[in-house]
N, C-alpha and C positions, 0 to 999 in steps of 0.2 A: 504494500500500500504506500502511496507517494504523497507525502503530507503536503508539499507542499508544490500543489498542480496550479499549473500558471493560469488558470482560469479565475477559480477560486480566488487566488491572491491577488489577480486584478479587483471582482469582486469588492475584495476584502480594502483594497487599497482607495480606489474609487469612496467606499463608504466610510471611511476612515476619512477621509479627504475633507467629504462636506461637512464635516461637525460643524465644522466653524459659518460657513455658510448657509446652515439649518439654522442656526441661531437667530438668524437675521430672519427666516422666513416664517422661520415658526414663535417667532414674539409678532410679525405683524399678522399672523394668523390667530391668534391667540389673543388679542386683545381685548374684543368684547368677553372671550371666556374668562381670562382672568380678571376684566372686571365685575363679573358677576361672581366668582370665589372670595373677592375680597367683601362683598355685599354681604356676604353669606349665604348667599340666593342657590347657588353651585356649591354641595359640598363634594361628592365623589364621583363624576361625571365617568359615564363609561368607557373602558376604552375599547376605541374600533380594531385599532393592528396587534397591540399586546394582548395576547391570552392571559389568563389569570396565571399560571404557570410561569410563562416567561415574564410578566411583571414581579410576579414575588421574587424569582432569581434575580431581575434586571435592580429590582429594588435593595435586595440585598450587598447588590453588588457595589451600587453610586452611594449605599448608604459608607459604608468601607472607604470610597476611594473622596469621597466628599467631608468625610469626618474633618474638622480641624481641632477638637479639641477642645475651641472656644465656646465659653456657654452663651455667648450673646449669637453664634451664629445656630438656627434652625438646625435641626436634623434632615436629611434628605426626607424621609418617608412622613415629615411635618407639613412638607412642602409639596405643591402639586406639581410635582416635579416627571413622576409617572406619565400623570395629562401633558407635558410639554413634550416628552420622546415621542407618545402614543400619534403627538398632532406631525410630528417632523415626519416620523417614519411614512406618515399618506403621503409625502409627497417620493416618495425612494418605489422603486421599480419593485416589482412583490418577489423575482425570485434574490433581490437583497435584503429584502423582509423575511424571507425562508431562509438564508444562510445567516441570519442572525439569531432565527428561533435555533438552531442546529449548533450553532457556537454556546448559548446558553444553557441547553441540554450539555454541552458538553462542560462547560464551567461548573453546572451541577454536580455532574456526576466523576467528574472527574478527578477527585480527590484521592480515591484509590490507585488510581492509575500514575497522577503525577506528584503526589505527596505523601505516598504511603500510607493513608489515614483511612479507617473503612467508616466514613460519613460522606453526609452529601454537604456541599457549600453552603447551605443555608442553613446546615444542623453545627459548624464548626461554631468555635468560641472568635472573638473577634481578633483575637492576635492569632489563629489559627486564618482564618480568614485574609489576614493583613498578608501572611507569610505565604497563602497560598498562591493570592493577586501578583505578589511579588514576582514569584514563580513563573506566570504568566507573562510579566513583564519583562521577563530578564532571559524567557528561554531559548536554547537553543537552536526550537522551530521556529520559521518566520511566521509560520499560520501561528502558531499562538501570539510571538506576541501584533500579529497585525489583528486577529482577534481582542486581542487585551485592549489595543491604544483606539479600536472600533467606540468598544462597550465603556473605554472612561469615556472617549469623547460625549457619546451622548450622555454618560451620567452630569458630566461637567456642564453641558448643554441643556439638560433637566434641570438642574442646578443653582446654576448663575445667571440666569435667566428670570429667577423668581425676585419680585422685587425684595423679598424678607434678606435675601444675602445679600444687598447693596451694600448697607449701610455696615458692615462685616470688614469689607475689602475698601471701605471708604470710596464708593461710587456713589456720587449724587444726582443719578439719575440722568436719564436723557435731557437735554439743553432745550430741545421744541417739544412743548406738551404733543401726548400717542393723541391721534387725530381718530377718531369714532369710525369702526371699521365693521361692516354687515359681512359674513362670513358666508359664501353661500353653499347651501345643501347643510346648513347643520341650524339646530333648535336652539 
């Protein structure tokens, strides 16, 4: 088996690519949604592309690589942070939506395989967890870590996007007020 099939790792490269660029598309997509979150009007709005599966793995995973430590910044899974990936991901082609469900099946279960440990990534303790990411990060294969540098970017992209982590990283907010934005096909 050839981990790392030049298909795939375009894929994999390509979507790694646009985080940064989803950022921009998916706060101007999102605008009326997260003004109705901050109303309270919005509490857990569904998501269309994350399964429940691949969100609690996807959640587990930005909760880890978003930690700072600090008690004034949010926790990721405080933050509708979930709803910001779940909106980027609509605009990404669906079979890079299928090789991202298949990367977090494998983040899942992958513990025994590359950390020796007979649990799944969402059962480790969090310095288990930290040290598995790492692993990820740091490995040998290019498919994991272009996998790894995929799944931070959109956690970073969930993340930093939320106005609660502005004032964290001393961001004072966009300079021209978000102009009222009708989203179409969504309620």
């Amino acid at each position: 088996m050839e981990l790392d099939a030049p298909i795939a790792r375009r894929t994999f490269l390509r979507f790694a690519g646009l985080g940064a660029g989803l950022l921009t598309v998916s706060r101007l997509r999102l605008s009326p949604a997260l003004a109705e979150v901050a109303q309270g009007a919005l509490r857990n709005p569904p998501l269309q592309i994350l399964s429940p599966t691949d969100a609690r793995i996807l959640g587990a995973i930005a909760d880890r690589i978003t930690f700072t430590g600090d008690a004034s910044m949010p926790r990721f899974a405080d933050t509708p942070g979930l709803t910001t990936i779940d909106t980027a991901l609509r605009q990404l082609p669906r079979d890079t939506v299928t090789q991202l469900h298949y990367a977090l099946l494998l983040f899942e279960f992958g513990p025994p395989l590359f950390a020796l440990r007979l649990s799944k990534l969402t059962d480790l303790s969090d310095a288990a967890k930290d040290a598995y990411l790492s692993g990820w990060e740091h490995s040998s294969y290019e498919l994991r870590r272009v996998a790894f540098r995929a799944v931070k970017n959109l956690s970073l992209l969930g993340y930093y996007s939320q106005d609660a982590t502005w004032q964290g990283i001393h961001y004072q907010g966009p300079w021209v007020p978000r102009p009222r934005r009708v989203v179409i096909g969504e309620s």
